[in-house]
NUKOL-811431 format. One line per field, with one value per atom (N, C-alpha, C, O): atom name; x, y, z. Coordinates in pm, whole numbers, plus 50000, padded with zeros to 5 digits. Example, Ala and Ser with C-alpha at 12.3 -4.5 7.8 and 13.67 -1.06 7.14 Angstrom:
// NUKOL-811431
marlum = [N/CA/C/O/N/CA/C/O]
x = [51319/51230/51320/51424/51285/51367/51290/51341]
y = [49431/49550/49670/49668/49775/49894/50003/50114]
z = [50780/50780/50780/50846/50708/50714/50787/50804]
END
This chain:
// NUKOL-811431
marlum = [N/CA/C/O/N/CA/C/O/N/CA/C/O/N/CA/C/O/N/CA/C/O/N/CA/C/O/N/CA/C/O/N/CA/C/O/N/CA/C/O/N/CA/C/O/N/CA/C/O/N/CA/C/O/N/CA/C/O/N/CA/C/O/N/CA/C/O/N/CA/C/O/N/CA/C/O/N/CA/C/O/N/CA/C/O/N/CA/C/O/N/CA/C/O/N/CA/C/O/N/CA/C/O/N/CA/C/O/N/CA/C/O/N/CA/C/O/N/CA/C/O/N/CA/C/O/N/CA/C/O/N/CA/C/O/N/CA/C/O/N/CA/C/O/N/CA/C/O/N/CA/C/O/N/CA/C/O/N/CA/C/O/N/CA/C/O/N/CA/C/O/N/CA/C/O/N/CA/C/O/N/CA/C/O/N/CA/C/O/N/CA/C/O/N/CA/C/O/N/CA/C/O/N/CA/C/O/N/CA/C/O/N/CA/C/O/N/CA/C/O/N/CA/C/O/N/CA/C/O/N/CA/C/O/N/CA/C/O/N/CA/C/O/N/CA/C/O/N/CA/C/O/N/CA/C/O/N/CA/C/O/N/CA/C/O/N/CA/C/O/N/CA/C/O/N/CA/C/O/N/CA/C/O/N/CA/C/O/N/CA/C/O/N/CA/C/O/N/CA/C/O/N/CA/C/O/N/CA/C/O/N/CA/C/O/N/CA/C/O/N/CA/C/O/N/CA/C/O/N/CA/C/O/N/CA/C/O/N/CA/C/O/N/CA/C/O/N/CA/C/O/N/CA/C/O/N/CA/C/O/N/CA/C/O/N/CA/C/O/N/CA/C/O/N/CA/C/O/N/CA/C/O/N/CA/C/O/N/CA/C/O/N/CA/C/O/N/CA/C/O/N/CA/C/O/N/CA/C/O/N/CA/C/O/N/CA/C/O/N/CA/C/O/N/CA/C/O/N/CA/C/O/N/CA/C/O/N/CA/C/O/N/CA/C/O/N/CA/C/O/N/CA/C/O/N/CA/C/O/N/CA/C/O/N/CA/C/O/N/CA/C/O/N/CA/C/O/N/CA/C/O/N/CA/C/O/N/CA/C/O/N/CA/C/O/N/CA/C/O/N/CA/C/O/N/CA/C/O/N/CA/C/O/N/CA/C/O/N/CA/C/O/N/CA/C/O/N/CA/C/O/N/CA/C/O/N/CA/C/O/N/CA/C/O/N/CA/C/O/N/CA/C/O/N/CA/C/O/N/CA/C/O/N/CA/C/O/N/CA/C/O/N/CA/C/O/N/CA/C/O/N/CA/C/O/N/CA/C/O/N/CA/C/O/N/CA/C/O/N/CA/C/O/N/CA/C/O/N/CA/C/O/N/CA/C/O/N/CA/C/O/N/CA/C/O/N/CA/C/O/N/CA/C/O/N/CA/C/O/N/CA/C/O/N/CA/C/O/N/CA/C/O]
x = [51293/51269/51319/51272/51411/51458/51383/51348/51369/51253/51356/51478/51274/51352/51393/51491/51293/51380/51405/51338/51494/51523/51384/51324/51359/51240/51273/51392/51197/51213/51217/51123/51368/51388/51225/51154/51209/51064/51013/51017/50944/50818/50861/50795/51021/51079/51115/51179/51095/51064/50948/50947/50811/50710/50627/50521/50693/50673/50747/50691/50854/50891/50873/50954/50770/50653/50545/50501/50509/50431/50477/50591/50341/50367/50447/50435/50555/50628/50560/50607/50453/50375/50335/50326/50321/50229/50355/50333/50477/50594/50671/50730/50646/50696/50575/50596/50450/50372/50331/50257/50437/50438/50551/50550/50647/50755/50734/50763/50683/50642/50583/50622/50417/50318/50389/50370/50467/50531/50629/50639/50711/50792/50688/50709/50604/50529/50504/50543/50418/50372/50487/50473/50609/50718/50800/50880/50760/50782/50725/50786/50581/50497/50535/50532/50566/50592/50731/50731/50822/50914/50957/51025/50860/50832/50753/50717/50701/50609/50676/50793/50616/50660/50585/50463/50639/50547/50583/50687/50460/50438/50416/50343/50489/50394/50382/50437/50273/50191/50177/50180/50156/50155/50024/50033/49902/49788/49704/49765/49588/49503/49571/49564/49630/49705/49864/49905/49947/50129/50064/49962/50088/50027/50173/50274/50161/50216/50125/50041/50159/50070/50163/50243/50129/50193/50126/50010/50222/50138/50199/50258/50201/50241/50305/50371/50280/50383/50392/50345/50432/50422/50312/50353/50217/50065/49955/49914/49906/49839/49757/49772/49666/49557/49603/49513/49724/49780/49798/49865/49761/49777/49688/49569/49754/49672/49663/49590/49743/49703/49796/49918/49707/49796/49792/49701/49904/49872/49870/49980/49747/49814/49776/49680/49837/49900/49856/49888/49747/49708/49736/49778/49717/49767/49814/49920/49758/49752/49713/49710/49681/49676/49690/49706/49678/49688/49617/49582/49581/49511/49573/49646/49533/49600/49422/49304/49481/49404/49407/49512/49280/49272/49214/49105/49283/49239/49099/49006/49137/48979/48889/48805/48955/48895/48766/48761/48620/48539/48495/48384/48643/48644/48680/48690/48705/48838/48730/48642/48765/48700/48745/48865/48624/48682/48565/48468/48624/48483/48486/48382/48568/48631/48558/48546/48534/48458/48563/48525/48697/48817/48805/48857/48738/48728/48647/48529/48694/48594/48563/48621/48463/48408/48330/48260/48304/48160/48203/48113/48323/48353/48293/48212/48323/48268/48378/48342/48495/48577/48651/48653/48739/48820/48751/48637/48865/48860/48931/49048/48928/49065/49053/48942/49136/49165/49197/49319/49162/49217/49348/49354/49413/49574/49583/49581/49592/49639/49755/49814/49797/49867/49941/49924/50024/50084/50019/50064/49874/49835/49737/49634/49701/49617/49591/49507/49738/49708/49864/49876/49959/49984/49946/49999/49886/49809/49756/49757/49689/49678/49559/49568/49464/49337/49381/49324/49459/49518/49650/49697/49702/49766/49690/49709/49578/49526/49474/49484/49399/49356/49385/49330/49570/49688/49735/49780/49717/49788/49663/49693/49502/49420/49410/49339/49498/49508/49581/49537/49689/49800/49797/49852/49670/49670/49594/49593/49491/49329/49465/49469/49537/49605/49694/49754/49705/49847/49731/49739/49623/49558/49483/49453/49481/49408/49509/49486/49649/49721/49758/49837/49708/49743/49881/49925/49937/50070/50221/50248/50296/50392/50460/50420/50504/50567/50719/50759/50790/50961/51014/51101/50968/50964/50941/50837/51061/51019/51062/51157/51016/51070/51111/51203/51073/51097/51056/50937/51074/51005/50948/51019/50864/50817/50811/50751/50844/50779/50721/50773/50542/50462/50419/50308/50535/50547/50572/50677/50477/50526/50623/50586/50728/50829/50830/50912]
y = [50099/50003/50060/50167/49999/49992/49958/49843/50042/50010/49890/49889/49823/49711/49767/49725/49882/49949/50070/50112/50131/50275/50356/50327/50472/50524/50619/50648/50668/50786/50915/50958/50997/51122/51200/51221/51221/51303/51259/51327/51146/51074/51114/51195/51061/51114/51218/51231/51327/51498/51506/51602/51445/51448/51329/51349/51237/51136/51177/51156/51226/51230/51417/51496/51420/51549/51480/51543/51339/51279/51209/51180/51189/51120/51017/50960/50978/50857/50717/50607/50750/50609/50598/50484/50672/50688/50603/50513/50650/50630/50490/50425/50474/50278/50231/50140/50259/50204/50155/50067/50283/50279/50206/50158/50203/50125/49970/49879/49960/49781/49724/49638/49849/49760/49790/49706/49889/49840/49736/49662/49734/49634/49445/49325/49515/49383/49308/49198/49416/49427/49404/49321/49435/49393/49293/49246/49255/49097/48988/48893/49029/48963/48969/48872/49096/49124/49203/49323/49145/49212/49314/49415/49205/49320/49385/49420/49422/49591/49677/49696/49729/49924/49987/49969/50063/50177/50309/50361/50341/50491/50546/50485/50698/50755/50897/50944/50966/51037/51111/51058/51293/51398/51511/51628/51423/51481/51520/51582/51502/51506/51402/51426/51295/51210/51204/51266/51139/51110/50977/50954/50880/50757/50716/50786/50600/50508/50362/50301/50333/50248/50179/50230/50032/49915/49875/49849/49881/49851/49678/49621/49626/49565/49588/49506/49700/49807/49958/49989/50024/50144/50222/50329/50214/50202/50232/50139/50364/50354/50230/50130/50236/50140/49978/49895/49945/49817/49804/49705/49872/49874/49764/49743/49708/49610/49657/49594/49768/49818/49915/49910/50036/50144/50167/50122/50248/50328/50439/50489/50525/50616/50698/50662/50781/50826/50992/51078/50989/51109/51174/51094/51286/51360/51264/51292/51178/51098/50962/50880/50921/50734/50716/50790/50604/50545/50449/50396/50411/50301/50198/50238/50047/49970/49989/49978/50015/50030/49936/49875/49898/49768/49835/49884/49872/49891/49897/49975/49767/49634/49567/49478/49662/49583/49527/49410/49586/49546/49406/49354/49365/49239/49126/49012/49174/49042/49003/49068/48836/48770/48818/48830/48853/48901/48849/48904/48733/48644/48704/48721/48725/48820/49007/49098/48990/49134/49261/49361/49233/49365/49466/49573/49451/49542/49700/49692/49793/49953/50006/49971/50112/50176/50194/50093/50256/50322/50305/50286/50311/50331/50242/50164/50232/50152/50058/49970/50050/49929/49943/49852/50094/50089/50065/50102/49973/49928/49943/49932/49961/49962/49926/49942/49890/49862/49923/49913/50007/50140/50006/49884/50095/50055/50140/50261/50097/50134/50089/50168/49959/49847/49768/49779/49689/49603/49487/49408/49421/49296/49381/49314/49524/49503/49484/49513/49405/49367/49222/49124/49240/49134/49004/48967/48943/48855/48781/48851/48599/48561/48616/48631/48649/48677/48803/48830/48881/49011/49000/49083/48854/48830/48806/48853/48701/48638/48721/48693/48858/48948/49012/49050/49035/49094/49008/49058/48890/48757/48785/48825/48771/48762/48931/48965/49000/49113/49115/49137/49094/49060/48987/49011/48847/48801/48798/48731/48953/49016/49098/49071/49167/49271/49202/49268/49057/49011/48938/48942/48873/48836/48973/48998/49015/49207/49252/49333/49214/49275/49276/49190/49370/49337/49346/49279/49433/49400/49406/49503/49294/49298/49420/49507/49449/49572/49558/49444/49644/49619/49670/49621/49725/49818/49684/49617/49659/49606/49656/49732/49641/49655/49767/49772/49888/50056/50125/50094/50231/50343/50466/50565/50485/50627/50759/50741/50850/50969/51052/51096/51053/51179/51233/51275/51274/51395/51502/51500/51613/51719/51859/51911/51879/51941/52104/52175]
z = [51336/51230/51099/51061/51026/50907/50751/50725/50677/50575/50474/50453/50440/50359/50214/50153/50157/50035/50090/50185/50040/50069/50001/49898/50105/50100/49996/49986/49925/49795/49867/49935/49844/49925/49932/50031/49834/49824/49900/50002/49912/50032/50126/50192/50178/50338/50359/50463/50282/50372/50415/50492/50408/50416/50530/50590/50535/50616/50749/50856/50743/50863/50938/50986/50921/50944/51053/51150/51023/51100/51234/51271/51303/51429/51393/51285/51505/51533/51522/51492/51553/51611/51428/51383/51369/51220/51136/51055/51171/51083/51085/51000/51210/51245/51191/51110/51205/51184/51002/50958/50919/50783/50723/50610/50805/50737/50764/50687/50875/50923/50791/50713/50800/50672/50547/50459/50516/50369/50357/50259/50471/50448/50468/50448/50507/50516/50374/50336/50303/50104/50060/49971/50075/50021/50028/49948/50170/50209/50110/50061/50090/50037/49862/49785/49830/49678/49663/49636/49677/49673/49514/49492/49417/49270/49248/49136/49371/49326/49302/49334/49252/49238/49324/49323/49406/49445/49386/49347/49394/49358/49479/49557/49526/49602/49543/49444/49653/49598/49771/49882/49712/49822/49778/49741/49797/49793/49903/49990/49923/50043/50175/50296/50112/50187/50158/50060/50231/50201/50145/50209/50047/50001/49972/49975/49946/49893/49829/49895/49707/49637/49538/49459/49565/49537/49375/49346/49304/49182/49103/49195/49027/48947/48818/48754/48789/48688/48732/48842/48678/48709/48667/48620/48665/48655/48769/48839/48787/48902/48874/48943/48769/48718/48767/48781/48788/48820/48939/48969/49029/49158/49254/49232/49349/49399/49584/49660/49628/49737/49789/49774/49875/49912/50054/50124/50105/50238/50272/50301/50284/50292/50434/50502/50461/50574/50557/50475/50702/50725/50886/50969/50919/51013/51135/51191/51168/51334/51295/51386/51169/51139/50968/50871/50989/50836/50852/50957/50700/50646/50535/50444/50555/50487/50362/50393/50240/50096/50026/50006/49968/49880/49781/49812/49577/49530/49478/49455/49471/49419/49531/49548/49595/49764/49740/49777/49671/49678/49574/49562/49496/49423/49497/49452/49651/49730/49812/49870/49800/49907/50042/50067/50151/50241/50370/50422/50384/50499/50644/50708/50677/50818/50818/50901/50702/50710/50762/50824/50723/50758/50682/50713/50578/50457/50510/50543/50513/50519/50429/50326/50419/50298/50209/50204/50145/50055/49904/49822/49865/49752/49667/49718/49493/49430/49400/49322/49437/49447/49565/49648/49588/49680/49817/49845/49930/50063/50166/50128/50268/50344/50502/50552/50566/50663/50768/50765/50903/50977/51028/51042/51038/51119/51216/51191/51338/51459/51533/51608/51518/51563/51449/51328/51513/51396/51397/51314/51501/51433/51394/51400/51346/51255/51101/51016/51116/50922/50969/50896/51092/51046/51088/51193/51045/51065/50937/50836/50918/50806/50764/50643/50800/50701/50642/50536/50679/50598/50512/50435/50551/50439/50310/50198/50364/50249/50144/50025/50207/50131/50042/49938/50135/50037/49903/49800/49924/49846/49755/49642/49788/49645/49560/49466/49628/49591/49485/49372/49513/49429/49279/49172/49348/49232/49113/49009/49195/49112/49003/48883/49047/48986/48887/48802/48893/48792/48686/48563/48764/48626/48520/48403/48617/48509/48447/48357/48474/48379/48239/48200/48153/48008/47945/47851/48009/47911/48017/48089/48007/48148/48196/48118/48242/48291/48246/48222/48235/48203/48381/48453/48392/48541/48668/48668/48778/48867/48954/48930/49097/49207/49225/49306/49172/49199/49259/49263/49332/49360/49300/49323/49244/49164/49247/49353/49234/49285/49159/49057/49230/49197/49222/49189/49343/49425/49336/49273/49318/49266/49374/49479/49311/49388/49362/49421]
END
């Protein structure tokens, strides 16, 4: 599977460290978010997790959902998760906003109630936004090298 943007060299020394099954499984759901928003930015990020996080500017704070990717799975991340209508109950977690989704499979997010989630995601993050972004459709690395 072919990622629909070219992946940020930095992220892909690091991504492709992981299981196979982890790595189709990361390019599907981003190209999925990107299907959906083709003007995000992502940022990624090489912390406790390999992440990647979809923002509306280049702004962690603008972010409306991430994935990130640990030893043997990943998770689909909902910033605001705990602001999104979520009647299906897909939502995981303790946090005081953040949510997420375990991914094992590809219907486990493609599918409509995980669109929908993604879609009021999207549109929690564009009405919170205070000032437009000049920045679209990029990749960030804050990957420190």
């Amino acid at each position: 599977m072919q990622p629909t943007r070219i992946l940020h060299p930095d992220f892909e020394t690091f991504l492709y460290l992981k299981d196979q099954d982890c790595i189709d499984l990361f390019i599907d759901l981003r190209n999925y978010v990107l299907e959906l928003y083709p003007d995000a930015n992502e940022l990624v990020y090489h912390t406790h997790a390999l992440t990647a996080v979809f923002s509306i500017s280049e702004k962690l704070s603008d972010a409306f959902c991430m994935i990130p990717i640990y030893t043997k799975h990943l998770n689909f991340g909902f910033n605001k998760g705990t602001l999104l209508h979520d009647p299906k109950e897909l939502l995981q977690g303790t946090g005081k906003l953040i949510r997420h989704i375990p991914v094992s499979k590809i219907a486990d997010y493609r599918n409509v109630n995980v669109e929908n989630l993604l879609k009021s995601a999207i549109e929690l993050a564009v009405s919170d936004l205070k000032k437009p972004s000049k920045i679209l459709g990029t990749t960030i690395s804050k990957i420190k090298k």
